[in-house]
N, C-alpha and C positions, 0 to 999 in steps of 0.2 A: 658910510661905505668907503671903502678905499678908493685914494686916487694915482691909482697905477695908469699909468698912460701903457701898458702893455698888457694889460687884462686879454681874455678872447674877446671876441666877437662873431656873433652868427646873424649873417643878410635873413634870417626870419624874423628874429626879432628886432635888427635896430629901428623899422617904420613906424614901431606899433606906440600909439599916444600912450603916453608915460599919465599912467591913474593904476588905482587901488586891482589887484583879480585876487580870484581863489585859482589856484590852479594846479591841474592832475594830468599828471606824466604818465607815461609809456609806450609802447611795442601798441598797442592796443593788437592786435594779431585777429581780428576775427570778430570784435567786440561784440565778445560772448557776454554771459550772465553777470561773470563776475565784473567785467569789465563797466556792465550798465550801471551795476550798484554800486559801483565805486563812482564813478558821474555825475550819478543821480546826485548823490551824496553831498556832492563839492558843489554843482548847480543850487541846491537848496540850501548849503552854507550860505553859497554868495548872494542870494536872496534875502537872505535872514541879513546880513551883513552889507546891503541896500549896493554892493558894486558887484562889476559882471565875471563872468564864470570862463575860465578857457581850458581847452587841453592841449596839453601840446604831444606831438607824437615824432617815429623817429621815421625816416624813409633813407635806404632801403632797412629791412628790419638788421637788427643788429648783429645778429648772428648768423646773415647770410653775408654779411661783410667779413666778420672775424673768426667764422668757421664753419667756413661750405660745406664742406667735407661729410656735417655731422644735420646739416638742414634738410630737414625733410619736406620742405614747404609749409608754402603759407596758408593760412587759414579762408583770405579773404584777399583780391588784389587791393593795390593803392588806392585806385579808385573808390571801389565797392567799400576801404575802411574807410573814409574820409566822410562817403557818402549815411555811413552808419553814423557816425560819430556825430557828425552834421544834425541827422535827424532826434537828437537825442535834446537837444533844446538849451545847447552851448549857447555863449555869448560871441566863442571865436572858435575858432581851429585853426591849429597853425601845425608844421609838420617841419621840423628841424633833419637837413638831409646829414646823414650819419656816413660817416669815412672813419679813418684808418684815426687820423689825427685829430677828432673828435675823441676817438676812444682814449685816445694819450691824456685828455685832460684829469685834471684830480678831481674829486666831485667837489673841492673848495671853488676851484676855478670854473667849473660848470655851476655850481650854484651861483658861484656871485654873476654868473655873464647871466642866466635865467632871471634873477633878481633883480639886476637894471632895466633887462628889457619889457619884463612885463609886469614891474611896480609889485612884485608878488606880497599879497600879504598874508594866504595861508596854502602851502602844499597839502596836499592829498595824494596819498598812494596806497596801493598792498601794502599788506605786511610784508610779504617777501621780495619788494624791491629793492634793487640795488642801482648804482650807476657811476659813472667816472671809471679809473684806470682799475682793472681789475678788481670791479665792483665794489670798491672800498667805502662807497657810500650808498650803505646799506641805512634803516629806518633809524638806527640811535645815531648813526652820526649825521645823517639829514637833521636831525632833531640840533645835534650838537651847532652845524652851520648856522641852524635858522638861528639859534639864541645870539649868534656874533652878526647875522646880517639884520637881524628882525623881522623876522616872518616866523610863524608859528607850523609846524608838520602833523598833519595828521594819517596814523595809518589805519584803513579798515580790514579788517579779518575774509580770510575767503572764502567765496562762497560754495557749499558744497549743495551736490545733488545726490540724494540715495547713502550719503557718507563718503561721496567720492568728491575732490575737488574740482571744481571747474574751472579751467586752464587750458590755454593756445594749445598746448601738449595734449590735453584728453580730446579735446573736439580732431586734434589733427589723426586720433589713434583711431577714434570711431571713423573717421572718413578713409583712412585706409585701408581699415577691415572692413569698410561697406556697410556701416550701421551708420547711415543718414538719419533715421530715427532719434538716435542719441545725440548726433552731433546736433539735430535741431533741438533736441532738449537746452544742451548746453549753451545753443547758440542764440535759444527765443525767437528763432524765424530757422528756415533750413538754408543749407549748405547752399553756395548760389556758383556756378562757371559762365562767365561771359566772354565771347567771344564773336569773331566775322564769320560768318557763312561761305564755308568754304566749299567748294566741288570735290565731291566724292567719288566713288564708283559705280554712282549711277544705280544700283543695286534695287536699292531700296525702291523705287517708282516703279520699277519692273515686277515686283512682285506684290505691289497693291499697299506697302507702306514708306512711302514719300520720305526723306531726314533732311532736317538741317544741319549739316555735319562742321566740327567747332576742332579745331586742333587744342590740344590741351593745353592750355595758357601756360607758359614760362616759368617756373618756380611756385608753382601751385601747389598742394599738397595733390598728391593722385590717388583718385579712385580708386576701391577695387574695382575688378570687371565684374560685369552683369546686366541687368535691366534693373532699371529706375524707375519708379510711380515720380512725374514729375511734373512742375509748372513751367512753362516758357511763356515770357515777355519779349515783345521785338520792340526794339529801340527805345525810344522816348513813350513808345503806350504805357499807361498803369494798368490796363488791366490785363492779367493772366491765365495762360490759353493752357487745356488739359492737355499732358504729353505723356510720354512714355519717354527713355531715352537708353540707348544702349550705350558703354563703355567699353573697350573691346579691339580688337585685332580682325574680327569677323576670319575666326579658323574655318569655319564649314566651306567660305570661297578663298580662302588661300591672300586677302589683298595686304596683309602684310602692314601697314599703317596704321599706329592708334590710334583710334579718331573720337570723339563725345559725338550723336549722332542721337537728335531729337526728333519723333515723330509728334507733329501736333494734330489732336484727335480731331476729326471733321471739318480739316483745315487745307484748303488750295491755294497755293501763292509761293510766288516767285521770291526765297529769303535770300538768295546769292547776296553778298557784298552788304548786309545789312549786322547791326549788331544783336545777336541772341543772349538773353539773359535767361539760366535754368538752375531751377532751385528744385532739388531734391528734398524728398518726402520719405522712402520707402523702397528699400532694395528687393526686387522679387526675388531674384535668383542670381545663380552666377554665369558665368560664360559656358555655353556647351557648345560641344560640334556635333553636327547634324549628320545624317546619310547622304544627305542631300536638300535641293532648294525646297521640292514638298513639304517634308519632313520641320524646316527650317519656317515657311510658313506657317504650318499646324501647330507649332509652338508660338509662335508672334501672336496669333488670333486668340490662344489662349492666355497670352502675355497683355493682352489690348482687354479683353476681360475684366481678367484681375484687376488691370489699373483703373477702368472705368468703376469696377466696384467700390474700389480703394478710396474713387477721389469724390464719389457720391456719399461715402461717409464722412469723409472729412470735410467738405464742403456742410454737410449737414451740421456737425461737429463744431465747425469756423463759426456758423451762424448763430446757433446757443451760447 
C-alpha cells in the first residue's frame, strides 16, 4: 500500500484494531430486504473466512448533503438505521459522517483510506453501487482498486419483490402513497416514526379517544394522511401496545398543525415527554372532514373496529 503521508483520513476509522474484515458499504436507507441479503451475505463470507464482518454506513445520507432539493426523505432515522443494522448479527458498525469534502474524494483515495483502516479483505456491495467523486467507482472499478490494493469485491444482484426491485426509493414511494403494507413487504418489519410526546389540542380526551401526538420527525420521508392500523412502543419496553394512529391536519376542527397522533387501544397514562415508537401496518383510509365533532366520532368507533379486527388477524397470523 502506498506511503503517502497525505492520503485522507476519517476519525471512524483510524481507532479501529487493524486485522482481517469482510466488509459492506452503503446509505443502508431503511435496511430493507435488499439491504439484509446483502449483510447476510458478507456476515456469512466472514464466517466461512474465520474473521469478523462490519458494515460501514454514511451519516447524514448522501443525498440530503448534495441534493436537498430532490430528497424526499428518509426511510428510517439514524438512530432506528444503526439500531437495524446492529440487530442483523454484524461484528461492527461503524457510520462514516458524509460532507461536502468526503464527496471530493476519488473512489481511489476513498478506497485506499477504507483499506487501512479496516484491514479490508473482501468488499461486498449491490450491483448498482457507486461512490467517490461523481460516482466514478462504480462495481468494475471497485473490482479494478481491489486488484492494486488486495482486497477482493463482491457484488450481489438485487433483490426483487413481485418483479419490482427493492430499493430506499420503492419503500420511500409506498410510504408516500400510504401503502404501509408494501413498504412493510419491502421493509421485512413495518414503517416505524419515533418521536417525544408532545401536547396537542387536547381534542382527542374530550371525545373518548386519548393520542400521543408526535411532530413529524425532521427529514423523514412523510406519510400520506389517513388512519393507520398501528403498533406503539414507549421508550425502552419491547413489548407493543395495539393503536390506531391518525396522520393529518385534523380539517373537521380547523387546528392547522400536522401532527402523527397515536391512540393506544385500552390504554390510560400520562405519555407527555416520553419517547413513542409507531410502526405502521395498514392504511384504513384517508383524511376526511366531518359535519362536525358527532359525526367525527361515529367515524373513529368505526375506525377503532376495523383496527381491532385488523390486529386480531395479524396477531393470529404473527403467531403461525
Amino acid at each position: 500500500m502506498s506511503e503517502r503521508t497525505d492520503r485522507p483520513v476519517n476519525p471512524a476509522l483510524v481507532n479501529l484494531d487493524i486485522k482481517a474484515r469482510v466488509v459492506t458499504i452503503g446509505t443502508f436507507d431503511g435496511v430493507h430486504l435488499g439491504h439484509q441479503a446483502l449483510i447476510e451475505a458478507a456476515r456469512k463470507r466472514a464466517l466461512e473466512l474465520g474473521i469478523d464482518s462490519m458494515a460501514v454506513t454514511f451519516e447524514p445520507p448522501p443525498v440530503l448533503v448534495l441534493r436537498p432539493d430532490v430528497f424526499k426523505g428518509r426511510v428510517a432515522s439514524s438512530e432506528d438505521k444503526i439500531e437495524f443494522l446492529k440487530d442483523l448479527g454484524l461484528d461492527e458498525v461503524v457510520t462514516i459522517s458524509f460532507n461536502r469534502d468526503l464527496a471530493q474524494l476519488t473512489p481511489e483515495a476513498f478506497m485506499e483510506m477504507l483499506a487501512e483502516g479496516t484491514g479490508l479483505r473482501e468488499l461486498w456491495v449491490g450491483e448498482a453501487f457507486a461512490l467517490g467523486k461523481n460516482r466514478a467507482g462504480n462495481v468494475d472499478r471497485l473490482k479494478e482498486i481491489g486488484t492494486e490494493l488486495g482486497f477482493n469485491v463482491v457484488a450481489l444482484s438485487r433483490v426483487t419483490d413481485s418483479g419490482q426491485v427493492i430499493s430506499s426509493s420503492s419503500v420511500r414511494h409506498a410510504v408516500e402513497s400510504g401503502d404501509v403494507a408494501q413498504a412493510r413487504r419491502f421493509l421485512g418489519r413495518p414503517f416505524r416514526i419515533s418521536g417525544e410526546v408532545v401536547h396537542g389540542a387536547h381534542l382527542g380526551r374530550t371525545i373518548g379517544y386519548p393520542t400521543a401526538n408526535v411532530v413529524p420527525p425532521e427529514h423523514l420521508v412523510p406519510l400520506a394522511d389517513g388512519i393507520y392500523v398501528s403498533l406503539a412502543r414507549i421508550g425502552e419496553d419491547i413489548n407493543s401496545r395495539p393503536a390506531m394512529t391518525y396522520v393529518g391536519t385534523r380539517p373537521t376542527v380547523n387546528s392547522g398543525d400536522r401532527l402523527i397522533e397515536t391512540h393506544l387501544l385500552d390504554f390510560n397514562g400520562d405519555l407527555y415527554g416520553q419517547i413513542i415508537h409507531v410502526d405502521f401496518l395498514e392504511r384504513l383510509r384517508g383524511d376526511a372532514v366531518f359535519a362536525g365533532v358527532d359525526a367525527l366520532v361515529a367515524q373513529l368507533r368505526e375506525d377503532e373496529l376495523a383496527t381491532r379486527t385488523y390486529l386480531e388477524a395479524f396477531i393470529e397470523m404473527d403467531v403461525d
